[in-house]
C-alpha positions in Angstrom: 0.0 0.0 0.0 1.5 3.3 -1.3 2.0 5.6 1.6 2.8 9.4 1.2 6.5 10.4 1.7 7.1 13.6 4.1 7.8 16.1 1.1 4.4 14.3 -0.7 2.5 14.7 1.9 3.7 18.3 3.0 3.5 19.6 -0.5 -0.5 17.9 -0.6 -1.3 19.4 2.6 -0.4 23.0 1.5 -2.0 22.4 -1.8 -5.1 25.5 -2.0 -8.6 24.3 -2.1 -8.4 20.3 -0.7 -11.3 20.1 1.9 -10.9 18.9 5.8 -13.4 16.8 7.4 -13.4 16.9 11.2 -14.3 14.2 13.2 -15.7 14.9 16.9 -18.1 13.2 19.6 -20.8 14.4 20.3 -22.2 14.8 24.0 -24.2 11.6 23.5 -21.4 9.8 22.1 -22.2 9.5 18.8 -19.9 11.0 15.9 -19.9 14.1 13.9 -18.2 14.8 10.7 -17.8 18.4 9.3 -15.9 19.3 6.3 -14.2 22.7 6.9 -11.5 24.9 5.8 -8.3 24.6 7.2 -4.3 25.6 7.0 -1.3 23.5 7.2 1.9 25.3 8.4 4.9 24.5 11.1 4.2 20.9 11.0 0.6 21.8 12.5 -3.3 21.9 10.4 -4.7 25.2 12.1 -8.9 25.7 11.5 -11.4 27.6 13.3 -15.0 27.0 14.4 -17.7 29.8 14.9 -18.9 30.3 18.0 -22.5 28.6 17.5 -20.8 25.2 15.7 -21.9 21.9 17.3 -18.3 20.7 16.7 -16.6 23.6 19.0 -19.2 22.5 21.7 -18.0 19.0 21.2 -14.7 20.1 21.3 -14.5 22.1 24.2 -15.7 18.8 25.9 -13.6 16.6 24.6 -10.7 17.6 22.6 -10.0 14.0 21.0 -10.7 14.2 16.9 -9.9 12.6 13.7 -8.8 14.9 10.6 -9.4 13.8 7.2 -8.1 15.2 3.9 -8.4 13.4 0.9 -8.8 14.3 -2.9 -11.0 12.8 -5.4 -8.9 12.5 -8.4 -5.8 10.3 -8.8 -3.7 9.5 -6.9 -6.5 9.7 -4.5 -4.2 11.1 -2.0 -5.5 11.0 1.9 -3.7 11.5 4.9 -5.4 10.7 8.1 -4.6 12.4 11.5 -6.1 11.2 15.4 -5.1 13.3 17.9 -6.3 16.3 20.2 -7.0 19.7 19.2 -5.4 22.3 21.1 -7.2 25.5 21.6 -4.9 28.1 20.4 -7.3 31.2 21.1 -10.7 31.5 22.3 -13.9 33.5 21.4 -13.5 37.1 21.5 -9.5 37.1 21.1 -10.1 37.0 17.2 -8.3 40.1 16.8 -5.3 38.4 17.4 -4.8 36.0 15.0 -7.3 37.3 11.9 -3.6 37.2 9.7 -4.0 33.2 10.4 -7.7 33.6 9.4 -7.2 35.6 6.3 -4.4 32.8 5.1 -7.2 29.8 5.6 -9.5 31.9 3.8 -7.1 32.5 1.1 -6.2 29.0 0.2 -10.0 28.8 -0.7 -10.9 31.4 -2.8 -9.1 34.6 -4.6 -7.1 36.5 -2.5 -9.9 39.8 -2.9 -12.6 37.8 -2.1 -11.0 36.7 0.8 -10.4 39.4 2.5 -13.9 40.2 1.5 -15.1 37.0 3.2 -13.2 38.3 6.6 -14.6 41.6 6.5 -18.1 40.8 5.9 -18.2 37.7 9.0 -15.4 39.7 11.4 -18.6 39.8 13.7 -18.4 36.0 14.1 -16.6 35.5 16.6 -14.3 32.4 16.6 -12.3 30.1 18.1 -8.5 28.9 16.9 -7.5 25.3 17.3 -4.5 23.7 15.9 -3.3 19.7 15.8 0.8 19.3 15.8 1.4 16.0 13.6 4.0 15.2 15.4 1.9 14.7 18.7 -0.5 12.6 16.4 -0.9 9.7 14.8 -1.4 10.5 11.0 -1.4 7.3 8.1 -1.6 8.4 5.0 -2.2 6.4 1.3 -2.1 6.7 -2.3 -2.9 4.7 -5.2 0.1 3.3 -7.0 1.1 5.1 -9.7 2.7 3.9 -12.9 5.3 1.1 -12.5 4.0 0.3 -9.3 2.3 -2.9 -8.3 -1.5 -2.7 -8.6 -1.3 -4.8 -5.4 -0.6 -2.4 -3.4 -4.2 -0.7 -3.6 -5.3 -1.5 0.1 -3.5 -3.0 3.0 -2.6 -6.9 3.0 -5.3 -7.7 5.5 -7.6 -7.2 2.7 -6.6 -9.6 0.4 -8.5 -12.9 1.1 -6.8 -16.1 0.5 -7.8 -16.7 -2.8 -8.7 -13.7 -4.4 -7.0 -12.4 -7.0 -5.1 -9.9 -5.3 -4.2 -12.2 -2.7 -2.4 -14.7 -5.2 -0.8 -12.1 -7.4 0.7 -9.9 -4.0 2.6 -13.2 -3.2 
């Protein structure tokens, strides 16, 4: 199975436009998934909730999450990060970090129209989290690109004895 390399991963992390999902727990336990702009920088994915999001609530409860960012072209790159979010700044300090806002914003849509998108929801008030990799455990996976064995599309756990797959990964 095709993992990503540090620079490959680095470089598709900082790519503009590829989508985060966040994964949180709800009170009652059961999961929520949100996808949301984000920036990756200093070896850490940065985001911020509004004030009124279920996923701060569930955060401010329990800071344990799953990050996924994935694409859905070829290579079908994804990289996959559990760890804690770490509450960088609260509500009402915005003032303070809206340079870290305007660069999210900016990786998702022309740089006018983001500073257009900051000006217009600068009432919002929201919170700054960040996840440092290296305090998390992050997989990440590709499909194999030319030259490559084709079976090394999943993980050998998935190959049945038997299958196809199985007999030609031997």
């Amino acid at each position: 199975m095709p993992v990503l390399t540090l620079t490959e991963r680095n470089r598709f992390l900082e790519e503009p436009g590829v989508l985060m999902r966040i994964g949180v727990a709800r009170d009652d336990g059961s999961p929520l998934v949100t996808p949301i702009w984000f920036l990756y920088e200093k070896d850490a994915i940065y985001f911020t909730p509004r004030a009124q999001s279920d996923w701060f609530r569930s955060l401010r409860r329990d800071t344990r999450i799953c990050l996924c960012i994935d694409e859905h072209a070829l290579p079908y790159r994804k990289v996959v990060v559990e760890g804690n979010a770490e509450l960088l700044h609260d509500l009402g300090e915005d003032d303070e970090w809206r340079d870290l806002y305007r660069k999210i914003a900016g990786r998702y849509v022309p740089q006018d129209a983001a500073e257009a998108y900051v000006r217009n929801t600068i009432d919002q008030e929201r919170a700054l989290f960040r996840v440092v990799l290296e305090r998390s455990t992050t997989r990440t996976w590709r499909m194999p690109l030319d030259g490559e064995p084709e079976t090394g599309i999943w993980h050998e756990r998935y190959y049945a004895p038997g299958t196809h797959y199985a007999d030609l990964s031997q």
